[in-house]
N, C-alpha and C positions, 0 to 999 in steps of 0.2 A: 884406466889411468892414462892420464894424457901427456907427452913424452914431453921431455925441454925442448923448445925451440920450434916445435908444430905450428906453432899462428906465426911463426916468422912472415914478415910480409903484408898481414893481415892489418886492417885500421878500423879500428870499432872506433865506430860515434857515439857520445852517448849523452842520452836528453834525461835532464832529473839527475837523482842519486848513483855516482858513479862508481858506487862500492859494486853494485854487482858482476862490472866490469873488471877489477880487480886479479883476480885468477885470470884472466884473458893475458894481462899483462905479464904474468910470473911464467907463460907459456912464450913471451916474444912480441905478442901483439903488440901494435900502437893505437893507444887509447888516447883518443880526442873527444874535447869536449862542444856540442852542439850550441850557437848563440841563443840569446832571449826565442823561444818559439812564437812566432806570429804568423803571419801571410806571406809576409813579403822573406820569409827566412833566405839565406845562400847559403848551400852547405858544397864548400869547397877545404880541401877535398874530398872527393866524393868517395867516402868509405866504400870497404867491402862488408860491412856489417854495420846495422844500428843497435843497440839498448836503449829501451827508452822507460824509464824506471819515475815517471811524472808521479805524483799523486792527483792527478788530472785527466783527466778523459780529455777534453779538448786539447790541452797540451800534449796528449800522448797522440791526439789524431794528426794532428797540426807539423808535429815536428817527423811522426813515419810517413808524412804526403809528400812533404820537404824531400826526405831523402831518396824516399819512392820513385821523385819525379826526377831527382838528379841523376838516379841510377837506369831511367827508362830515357831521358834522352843521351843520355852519353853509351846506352847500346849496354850496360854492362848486369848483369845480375846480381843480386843481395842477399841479405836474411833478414830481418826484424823479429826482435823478442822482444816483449812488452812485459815488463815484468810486474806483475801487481804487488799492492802491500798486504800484510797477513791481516789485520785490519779493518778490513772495508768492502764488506761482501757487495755491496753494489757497483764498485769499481771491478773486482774482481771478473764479475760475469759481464760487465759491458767490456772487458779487454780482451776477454775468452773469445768472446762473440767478435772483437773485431779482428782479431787475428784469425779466425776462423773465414771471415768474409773477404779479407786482405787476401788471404792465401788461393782463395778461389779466382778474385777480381785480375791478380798480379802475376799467376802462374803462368800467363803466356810468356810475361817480361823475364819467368826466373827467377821471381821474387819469393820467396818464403815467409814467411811470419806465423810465430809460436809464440803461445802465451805460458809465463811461468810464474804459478799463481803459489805463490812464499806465504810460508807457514812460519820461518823459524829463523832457522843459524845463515846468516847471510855468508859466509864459506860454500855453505851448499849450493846457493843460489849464486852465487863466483861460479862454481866448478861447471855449474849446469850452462851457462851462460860461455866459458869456454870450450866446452865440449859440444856445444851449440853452433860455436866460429870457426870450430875444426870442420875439418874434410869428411868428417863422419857425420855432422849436422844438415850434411846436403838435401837427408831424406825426410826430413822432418820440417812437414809447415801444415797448419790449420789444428794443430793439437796444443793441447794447455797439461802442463806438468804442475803436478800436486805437490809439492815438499812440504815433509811435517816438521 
């Protein structure tokens, strides 16, 4: 269980559906919302965390390159969780897979990316997504979490 006031400090961005950033917030985070995703995106300021909950593959690629790259020229390190919908098994495994490839590509920068592939009660996928931006989530990138 994760204590009051542990993401003090913390700024999750979050591209898509920002419920599952939620619980991030009830722990202190500041949650912000990412603009239209395109090419040309600016993402200031430059989080310490992304969610990016698209129903889109492109949009989910487009908006963690954005932050990806704000967080590798400004020197600093991240997380990405790409959260899929319970829904759509071919989103599903292409998210798995790119948080998988992220996590390899990025790791020299510090960058993490976990996929959390939602079954169910969006609460769960809150909690998982805070305990993701916590200081415990530091170990965790190239794995996909199942919730039923």
């Amino acid at each position: 269980m994760l204590r009051q006031g542990l993401l003090e400090g913390v700024t999750i961005a979050v591209a898509g559906d920002d419920a599952p950033a939620g619980e991030a917030a009830a722990y202190g985070a500041r949650v912000e919302r990412l603009g239209a995703a395109d090419d040309e995106m600016v993402v200031a300021p430059v989080p310490d965390v992304l969610v990016c909950a698209t129903d889109d593959l492109d949009a989910a690629f487009i908006s963690t390159r954005a932050v990806a790259n704000a967080w590798i020229a400004a020197e600093r390190r991240g997380k990405v969780a790409l959260v899929a919908p319970a829904d759509d098994a071919p989103l599903r495994a292409a998210l798995e897979n790119l948080a998988r490839t992220l996590s390899v590509e990025w790791a020299r920068h510090q960058i993490t990316a976990t996929a959390i592939l939602s079954g169910g009660d969006p609460d769960d996928v809150a909690q998982l997504v805070a305990f993701l931006a916590s200081p415990a989530g530091d170990y965790y990138s190239g794995c996909a979490f199942t919730l039923r």
